[in-house]
N, C-alpha and C positions, 0 to 999 in steps of 0.2 A: 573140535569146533572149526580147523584149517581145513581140515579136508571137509566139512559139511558148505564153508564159504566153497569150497572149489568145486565142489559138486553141483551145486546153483550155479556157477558160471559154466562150468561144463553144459550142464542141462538147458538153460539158456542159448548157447551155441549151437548146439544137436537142433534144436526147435526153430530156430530160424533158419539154420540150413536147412530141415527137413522141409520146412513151411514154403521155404522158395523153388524147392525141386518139385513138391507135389503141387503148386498152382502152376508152373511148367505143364508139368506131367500132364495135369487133368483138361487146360488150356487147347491143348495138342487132341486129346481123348474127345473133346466136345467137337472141335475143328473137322477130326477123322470121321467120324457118324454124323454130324452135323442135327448134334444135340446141343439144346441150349444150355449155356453157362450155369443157368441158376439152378437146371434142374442136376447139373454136377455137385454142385455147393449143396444143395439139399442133401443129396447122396453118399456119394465116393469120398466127398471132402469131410461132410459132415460127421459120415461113420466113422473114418479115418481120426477125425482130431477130438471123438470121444472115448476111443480107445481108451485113453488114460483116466479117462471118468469110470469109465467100466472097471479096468484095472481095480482103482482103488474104492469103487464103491462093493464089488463083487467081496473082496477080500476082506473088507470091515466089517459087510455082512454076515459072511462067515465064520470069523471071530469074535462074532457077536456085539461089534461095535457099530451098532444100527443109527445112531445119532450123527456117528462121523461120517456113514455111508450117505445118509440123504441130507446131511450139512453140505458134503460136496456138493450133489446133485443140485442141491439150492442154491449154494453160493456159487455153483459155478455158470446158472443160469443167469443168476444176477449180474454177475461179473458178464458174460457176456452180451444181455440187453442192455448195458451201462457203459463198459467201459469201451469195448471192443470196437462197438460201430463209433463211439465217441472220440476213441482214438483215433479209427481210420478217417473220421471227418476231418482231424487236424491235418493230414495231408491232402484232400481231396473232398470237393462235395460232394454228399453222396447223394446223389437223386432217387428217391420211392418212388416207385412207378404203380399202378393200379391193382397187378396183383401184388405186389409185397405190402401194400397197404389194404387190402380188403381180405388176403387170404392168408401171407405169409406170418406174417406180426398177429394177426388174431388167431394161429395155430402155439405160437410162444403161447400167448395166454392161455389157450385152450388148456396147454399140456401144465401150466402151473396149477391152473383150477383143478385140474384133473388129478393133479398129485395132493393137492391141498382134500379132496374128498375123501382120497383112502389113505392119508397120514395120521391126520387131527382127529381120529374114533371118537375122542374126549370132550371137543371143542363141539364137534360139529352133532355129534351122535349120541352125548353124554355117556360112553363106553368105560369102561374102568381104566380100559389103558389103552395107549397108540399103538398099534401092528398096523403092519403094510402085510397081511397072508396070503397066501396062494391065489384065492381066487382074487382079490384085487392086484395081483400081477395079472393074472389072466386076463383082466380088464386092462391094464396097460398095455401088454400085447398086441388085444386085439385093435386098439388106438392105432399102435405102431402099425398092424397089418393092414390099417384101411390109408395111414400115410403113405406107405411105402407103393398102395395101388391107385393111389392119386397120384404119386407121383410116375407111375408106371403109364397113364392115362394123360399126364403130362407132355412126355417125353414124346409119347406116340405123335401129341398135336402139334410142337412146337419146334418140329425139325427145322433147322435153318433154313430160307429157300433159295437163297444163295450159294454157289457153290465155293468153298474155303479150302482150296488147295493145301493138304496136308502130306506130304512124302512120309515124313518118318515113319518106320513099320513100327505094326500093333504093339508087337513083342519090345521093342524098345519102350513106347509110351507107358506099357503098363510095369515094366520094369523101372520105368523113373517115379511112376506113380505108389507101387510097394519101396522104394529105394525110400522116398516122402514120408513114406508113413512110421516106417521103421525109424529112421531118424526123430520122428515125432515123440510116437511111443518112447526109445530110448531116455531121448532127453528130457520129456516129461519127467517118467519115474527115477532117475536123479535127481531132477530138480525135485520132485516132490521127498524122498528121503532124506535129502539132504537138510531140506526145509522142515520138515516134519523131526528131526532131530533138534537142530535149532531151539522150534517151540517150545519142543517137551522140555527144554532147561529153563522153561519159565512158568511150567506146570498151569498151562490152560485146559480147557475142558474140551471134548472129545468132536460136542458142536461148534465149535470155535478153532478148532483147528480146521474142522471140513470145511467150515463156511469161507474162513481164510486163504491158510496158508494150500490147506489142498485145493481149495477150488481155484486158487491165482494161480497153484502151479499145473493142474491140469486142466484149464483154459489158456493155458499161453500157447498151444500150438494153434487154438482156434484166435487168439489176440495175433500172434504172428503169421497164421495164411491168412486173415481179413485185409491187415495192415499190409502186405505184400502184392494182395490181389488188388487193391482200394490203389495204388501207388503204381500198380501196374494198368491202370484202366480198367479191372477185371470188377467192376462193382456190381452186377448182378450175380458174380459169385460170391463176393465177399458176404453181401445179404445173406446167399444162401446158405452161407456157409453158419451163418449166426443163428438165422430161423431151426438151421436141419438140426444144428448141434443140439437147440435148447429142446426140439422133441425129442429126439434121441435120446438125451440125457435121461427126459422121463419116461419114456413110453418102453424103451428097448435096454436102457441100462437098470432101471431102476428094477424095471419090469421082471427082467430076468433074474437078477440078484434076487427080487424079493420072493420069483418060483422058488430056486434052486433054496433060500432062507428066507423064512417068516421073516420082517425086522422090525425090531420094536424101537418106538421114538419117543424119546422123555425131554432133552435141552433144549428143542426148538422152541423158539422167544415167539410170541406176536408181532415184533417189529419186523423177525425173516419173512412172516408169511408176507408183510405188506410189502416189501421188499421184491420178494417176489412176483407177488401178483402187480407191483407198481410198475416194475421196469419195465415188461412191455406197453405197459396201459402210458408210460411216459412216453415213449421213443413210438409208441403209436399218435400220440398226440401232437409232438413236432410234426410229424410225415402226414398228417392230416391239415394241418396249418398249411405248411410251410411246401409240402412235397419235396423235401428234400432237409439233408443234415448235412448243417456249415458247421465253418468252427468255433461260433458261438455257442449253437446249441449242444455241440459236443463238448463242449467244454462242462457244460449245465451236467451234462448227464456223467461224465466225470468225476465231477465235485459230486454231484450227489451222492457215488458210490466212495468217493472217499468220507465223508461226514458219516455213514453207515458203516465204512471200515474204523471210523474212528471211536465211535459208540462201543462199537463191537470189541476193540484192546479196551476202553476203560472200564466196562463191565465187568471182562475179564481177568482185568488185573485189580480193581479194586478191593 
C-alpha cells in the first residue's frame, strides 16, 4: 500500500511536468507554421493526453474486461466535460467563442451519442446482450476519420495572418513536444496502477473502477495540460484540448480496441449514460448563456461530478 501512495504521487509529478513541457512544446509548434492553437489542442495535445485512455482501454479489452474498458472511456469523458474546464475556470475565465460553442462541444456530444448507439444493443435495440463488434468500430473510425479531415480542412483556413516570430528549430519543438508526451504517458500509468491497486483492496466492480479511479487517473494529463494552458493564456487550447480528447476517446480509442476486440458491456448503470450525454449538454448550456466559464459556474460543474462520484463509492460499497 506505501509504494501504491508513492506511485500516485510519482505519477502525479510525471503528469504535470509532462503537461507543462507539451503546452510549451506545441505553443512554439503553432507559432512556427502559424497554425491555430485550437486546432493543436484538438490534435497533437488531444492524441497525446489520450494515450493513457488507449493504454488501458486497449488492454482491458483484450483481457476481456470490456466494462472496465468503456467505464474508462465514459468516465473519463465525463471527468473531462466536468471537471477539467471547471477547474481551469477557477484560475481563469474561460471565454467560448462561436466555433467551440456551435462545433466543438456539439462534436463531445456527438461522440457520446455515438458511443451510447453501439454500446446499449439491449437498451436501445432489445439485443440479448451489449457488444461494441467489429463493424460498430468501423463506424467509430470512420467518425474519427471525417474528424481528423475537418480538422485537416481547419488548419488549411485558419493560418495565423500575423507573422509570430519563432527561432527555435523544428527538431527541438518537437523533441519537447514527444519529451510531453512521454512524461504523460509515463505518469499516467503509475498513477493508474498504483491507484488501481488501491481499489482492488476494497473489491469494487470492474465499471466502477473505470469510471473512477481509471478515468481520474487517465484524464489527469488532459486535467493538467488544460489547467496549465488556461493559466498560461493558452484558452483556445485548453478547449481543444478537452473537445479533441473526448472524441478521441471514442471515435479512435474505443474504436480501435473494439476492431482489434469485440467488447462486451454488462455494469454500465443508466445514471453513466446520463452522465454522459449531460456533461456536455451542461457545459454547452453555460457557454450558450453566459459565453464564457467563471468560477461560478465551474465550480457548478465540479460539484456536479463530484455528487456523481459520490453515488458512485456508495453503490459500490454498499
Amino acid at each position: 500500500m506505501v509504494l501504491d501512495i508513492l506511485g500516485v504521487v510519482l505519477g502525479l509529478f510525471f503528469i504535470l511536468k509532462g503537461a507543462d513541457t507539451m503546452v510549451d512544446g506545441s505553443s512554439a509548434l503553432a507559432r512556427k507554421f502559424r497554425i491555430s492553437e485550437a486546432v493543436i489542442g484538438l490534435t497533437v495535445i488531444a492524441f497525446g493526453t489520450s494515450l493513457p485512455e488507449f493504454v488501458v482501454s486497449f488492454f482491458s479489452a483484450i483481457k476481456g474486461s470490456g466494462d472496465m474498458s468503456v467505464g474508462n472511456i465514459m468516465g473519463s469523458n465525463i471527468f473531462n466535460s466536468l471537471v477539467i474546464l471547471g477547474a481551469s475556470a477557477f484560475f481563469t475565465v474561460v471565454p467560448v467563442g462561436r466555433r467551440a460553442l456551435w462545433v466543438d462541444i456539439p462534436l463531445s456530444f456527438l461522440a457520446a451519442s455515438v458511443c451510447c448507439l453501439v454500446c446499449f444493443d439491449v437498451l436501445l435495440w432489445h439485443a440479448s446482450q451489449n457488444v461494441i463488434s467489429r463493424w460498430d468500430a468501423l463506424a467509430l473510425l470512420a467518425f474519427f476519420g471525417l474528424f481528423m479531415y475537418y480538422n485537416y480542412l481547419l488548419a488549411r483556413r485558419k493560418r495565423t495572418s500575423r507573422i509570430i516570430e519563432e527561432h527555435t528549430p523544428t527538431y527541438k519543438i518537437l523533441f519537447k513536444i514527444v519529451l510531453g508526451i512521454a512524461l504523460l504517458v509515463f505518469g499516467g500509468n503509475t498513477l493508474i496502477d498504483s491507484a488501481s491497486n488501491i481499489a482492488v483492496e476494497f473489491g469494487v466492480s470492474e465499471a466502477v473502477i473505470g469510471l473512477t479511479i481509471l478515468a481520474g487517473g487517465t484524464s489527469a494529463p488532459e486535467l493538467a495540460t488544460s489547467i496549465v494552458a488556461a493559466r498560461k493564456g493558452r484558452i483556445d487550447m485548453a478547449i481543444g484540448n478537452v473537445v479533441g480528447s473526448n472524441v478521441f476517446n471514442v471515435f479512435f480509442v474505443l474504436g480501435t480496441a473494439a476492431f482489434l476486440q469485440p467488447i462486451a458491456v454488462a455494469d454500465i448503470k443508466p445514471i453513466d449514460i446520463a452522465m454522459f450525454l449531460g456533461g456536455p449538454l451542461l457545459l454547452w448550456f453555460f457557454a450558450f448563456l453566459f459565453r464564457r466559464i467563471n468560477r461560478a459556474m465551474g465550480a457548478v460543474l465540479v460539484l456536479v461530478y463530484l455528487c456523481y462520484l459520490v453515488w458512485l463509492v456508495r453503490t459500490a460499497t454498499a
